[in-house]
N, C-alpha and C positions, 0 to 999 in steps of 0.2 A: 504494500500500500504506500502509495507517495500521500504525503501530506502538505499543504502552503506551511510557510514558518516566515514569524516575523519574529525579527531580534529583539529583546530587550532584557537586557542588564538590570538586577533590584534595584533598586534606591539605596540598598543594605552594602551590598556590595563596592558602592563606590562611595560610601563614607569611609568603610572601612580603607579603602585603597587610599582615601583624602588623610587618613590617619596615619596611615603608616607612614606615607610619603611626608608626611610634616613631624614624624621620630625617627628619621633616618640615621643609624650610627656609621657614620662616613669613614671609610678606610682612607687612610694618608694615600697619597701620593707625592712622588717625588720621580724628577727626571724621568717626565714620560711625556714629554709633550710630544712627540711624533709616536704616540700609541706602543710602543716597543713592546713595555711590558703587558698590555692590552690595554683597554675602555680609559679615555683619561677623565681622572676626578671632577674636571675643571669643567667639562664638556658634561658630565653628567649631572654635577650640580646645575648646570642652566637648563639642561633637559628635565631635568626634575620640578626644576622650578615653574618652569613653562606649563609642564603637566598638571602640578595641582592648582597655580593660578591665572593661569590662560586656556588650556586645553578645554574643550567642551565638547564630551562626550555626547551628551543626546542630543546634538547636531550631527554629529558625526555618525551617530548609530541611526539618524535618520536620513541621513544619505544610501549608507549603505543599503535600507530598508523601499529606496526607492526603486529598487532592482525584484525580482521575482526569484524569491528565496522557498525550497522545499524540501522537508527530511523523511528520509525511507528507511528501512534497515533490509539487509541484507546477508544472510545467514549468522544473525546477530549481530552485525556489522551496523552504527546508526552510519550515514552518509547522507549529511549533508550538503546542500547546492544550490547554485543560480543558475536558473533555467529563463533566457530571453529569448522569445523568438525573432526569426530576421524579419523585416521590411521589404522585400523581395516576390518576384514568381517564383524561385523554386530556390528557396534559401539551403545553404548545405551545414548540416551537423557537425558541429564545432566544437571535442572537448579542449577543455583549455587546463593544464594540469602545473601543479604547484610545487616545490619543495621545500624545505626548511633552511631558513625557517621564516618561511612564507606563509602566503596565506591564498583565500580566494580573490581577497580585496586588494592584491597587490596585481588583478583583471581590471580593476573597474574602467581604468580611462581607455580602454580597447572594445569595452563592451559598445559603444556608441556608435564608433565607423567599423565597425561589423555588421551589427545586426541590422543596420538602417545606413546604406555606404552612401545613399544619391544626399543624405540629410549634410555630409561631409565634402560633397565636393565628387562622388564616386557616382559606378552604375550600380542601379539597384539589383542588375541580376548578380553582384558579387555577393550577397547579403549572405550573413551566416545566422543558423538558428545555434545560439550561444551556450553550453554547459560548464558551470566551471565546479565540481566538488570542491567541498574540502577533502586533504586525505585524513583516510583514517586514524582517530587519536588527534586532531588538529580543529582545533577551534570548538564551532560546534556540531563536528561529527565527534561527538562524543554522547557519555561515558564511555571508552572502548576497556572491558573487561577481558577481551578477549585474548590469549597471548598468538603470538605466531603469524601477528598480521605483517607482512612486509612489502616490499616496493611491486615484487612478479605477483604476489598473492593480489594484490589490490587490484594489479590488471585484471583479471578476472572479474572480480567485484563490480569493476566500472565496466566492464562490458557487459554485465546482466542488467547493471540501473539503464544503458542504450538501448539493454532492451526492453526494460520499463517504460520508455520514453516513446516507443516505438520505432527506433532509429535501426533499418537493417545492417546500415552503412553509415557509416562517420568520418571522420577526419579527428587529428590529433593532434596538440602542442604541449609540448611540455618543457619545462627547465629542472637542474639540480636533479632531485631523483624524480621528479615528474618527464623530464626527459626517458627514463629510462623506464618509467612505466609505459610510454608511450610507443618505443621501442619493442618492450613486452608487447601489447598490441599487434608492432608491425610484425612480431616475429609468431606468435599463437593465433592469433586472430586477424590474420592477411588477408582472407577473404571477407571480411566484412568492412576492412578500413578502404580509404578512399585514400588516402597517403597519411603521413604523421611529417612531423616539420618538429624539429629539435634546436635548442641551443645552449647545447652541454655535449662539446664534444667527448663524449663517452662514448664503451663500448660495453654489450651485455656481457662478454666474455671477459674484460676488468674485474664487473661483479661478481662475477665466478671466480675470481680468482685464479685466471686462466694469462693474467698479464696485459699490460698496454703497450702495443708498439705503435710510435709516431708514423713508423713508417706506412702502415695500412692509409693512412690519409693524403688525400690530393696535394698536390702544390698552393691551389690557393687556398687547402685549409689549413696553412701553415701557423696562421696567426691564433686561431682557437686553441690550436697543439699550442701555442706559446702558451697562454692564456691559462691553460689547463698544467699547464705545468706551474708556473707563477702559484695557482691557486691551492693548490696540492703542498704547497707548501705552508698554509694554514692547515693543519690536521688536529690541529689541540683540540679541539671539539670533539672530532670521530674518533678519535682515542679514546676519550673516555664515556662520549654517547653509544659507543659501538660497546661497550663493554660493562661500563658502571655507571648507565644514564639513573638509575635512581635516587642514585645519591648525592647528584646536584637537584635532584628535583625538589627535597627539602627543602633547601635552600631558596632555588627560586620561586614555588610555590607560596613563600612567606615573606620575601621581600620584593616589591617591582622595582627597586631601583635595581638590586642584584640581576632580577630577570633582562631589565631593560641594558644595563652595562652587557650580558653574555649575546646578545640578540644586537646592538648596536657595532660592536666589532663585527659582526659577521657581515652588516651592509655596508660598512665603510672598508673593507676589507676586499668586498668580494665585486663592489660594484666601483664606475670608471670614477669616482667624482675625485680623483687627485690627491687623496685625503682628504679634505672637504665635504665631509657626509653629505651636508645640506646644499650641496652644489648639486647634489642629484635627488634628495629626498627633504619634504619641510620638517621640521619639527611635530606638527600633528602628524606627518606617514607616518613617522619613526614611532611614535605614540600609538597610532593603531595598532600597529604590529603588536607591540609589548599587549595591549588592551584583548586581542583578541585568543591573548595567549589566557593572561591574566584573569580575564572575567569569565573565561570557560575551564582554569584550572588547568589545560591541557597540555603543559609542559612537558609534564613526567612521561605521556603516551606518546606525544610526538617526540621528543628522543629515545623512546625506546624502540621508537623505527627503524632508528640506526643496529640498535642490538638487535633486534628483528631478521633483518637484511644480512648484517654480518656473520648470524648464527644459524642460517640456513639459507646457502647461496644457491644462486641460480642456477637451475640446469635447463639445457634444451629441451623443449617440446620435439624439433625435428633435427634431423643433420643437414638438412639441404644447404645451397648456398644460393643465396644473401641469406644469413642470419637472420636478418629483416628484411620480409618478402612485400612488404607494403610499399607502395609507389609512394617519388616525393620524400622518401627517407633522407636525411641530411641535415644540417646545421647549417641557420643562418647564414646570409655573406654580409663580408663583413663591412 
């Protein structure tokens, strides 16, 4: 059964979250202005700041709410999502897939010249009818109780909600590990994808633990390979998300400055803004993020995604070759 769902947060909730952020016991910092030892103090005080006296959540949860939100579950699985349809004669299925530590709402400014492309400047026969879940254990696809949910297993998942949706055929995007669900897709479920469009140059056979060679990739995807290597060398997270994510969950489940410090390295880290977080995201994006972690509790189950993934790798459905037999498979150019 698919249900409408529309967000809202207690009143309870974000006093409490107004409380805590006004008895912050602040860790020193020293000699970190260029981030080295991670999140700097200096930056998170104004962040913090921002948040309990400028931030305003129920504007912001009423944005989000102006979209077509609905939850189903799925062999105990809840899975939550934004379901838009396109503007178009014959609009094409569109999942749009997330990783961590993301979210759905990090879709929303694509959701518009999609679903409705001539409202932008476009033709209307491009229009797409929009799906974005959340993944499992992420936001409010929760409580997930269930253990053993990971990256391949969810491809599944999201291919039974397409069928819920009535979608024979779809099409796929995904980043981080929503890349590589997408991927799973192209590579189990080839006959019903219409292609999958990626940008995370990964390989399924990486998550197998089967190795990465640059070499497999074209000339002009030289720059991703750069790109992917650069990044690869932030791991302090999947070290200990892949192994002993509960025991940060503590932690961040009880403080949002601490959650927002571990989740704010990750965007300044991993996206172009120079160092400059806010070159690429405002201070309320950075704020949802944390919010959408924080008022659904779901810290603890989205990195145990990572443990998930790491403790029961991927194996092929088939041998054939392309791995991924769905057309359209590739990474972005650049």
């Amino acid at each position: 059964m698919i249900e409408p769902f529309a967000i809202h947060v207690p009143d309870a909730v974000l006093s409490d979250l107004h409380e805590r952020l006004g008895r912050t016991r602040w860790a020193e910092d020293f000699a970190n202005e260029g981030w080295r030892y991670g999140a700097n103090g200096a930056y998170l005080r104004d962040l913090a700041h921002h948040w309990l006296h400028r931030y305003d959540w129920r504007a912001r949860e009423a944005a989000m709410n102006g979209f077509a939100h609905f939850r189903t579950e799925i062999d105990g699985v809840p899975i939550h999502f934004v379901h838009e349809r396109g503007k178009g004669p014959n609009p094409t299925p569109l999942l749009l897939l997330h990783g961590w530590p993301w979210s759905f709402w990090d879709y929303h400014k694509v959701i518009g010249p999609l679903i409705d492309p001539a409202a932008h400047g476009g033709d209307p026969a491009d229009a797409f009818d929009v799906i974005i879940p959340s993944l499992p254990g992420f936001g409010f696809s929760t409580p997930l109780c269930t253990p053993g949910v990971n990256w391949w297993k969810t491809a599944d998942l999201f291919a039974v909600l397409m069928d819920r949706l009535e979608y024979d055929r779809f099409a796929a995007h995904g980043g981080d590990v929503g890349a590589f669900i997408a991927a799973q897709l192209g590579h189990k479920h080839a006959a019903r994808m219409i292609g999958i469009h990626i940008h995370t140059a990964g390989q399924l056979e990486f998550m197998a633990g089967l190795g990465w060679d640059p070499a497999d990739y074209a000339p002009e995807e030289a720059a991703f390979v750069s790109r992917m290597k650069a990044v690869r060398g932030e791991v302090g997270h999947f070290a200990i998300q892949s192994t002993k994510p509960q025991s940060l969950a503590y932690g961040f489940n009880d403080s949002p400055v601490g959650l927002r410090a571990w989740l704010v390295d990750k965007r300044r880290g991993w996206s172009d803004c120079g160092g400059d977080v806010e070159r690429r995201f405002s201070k309320d994006e950075l704020i949802d993020t944390a919010m959408l972690y924080w008022a659904t509790e779901s810290f603890h189950t989205s990195a145990r995604y990572y443990y998930e993934g790491a403790h029961d790798p991927w194996t092929p459905t088939h041998d054939r070759m392309p791995v991924v037999e769905a057309h359209g498979a590739g990474p972005l150019p650049s």
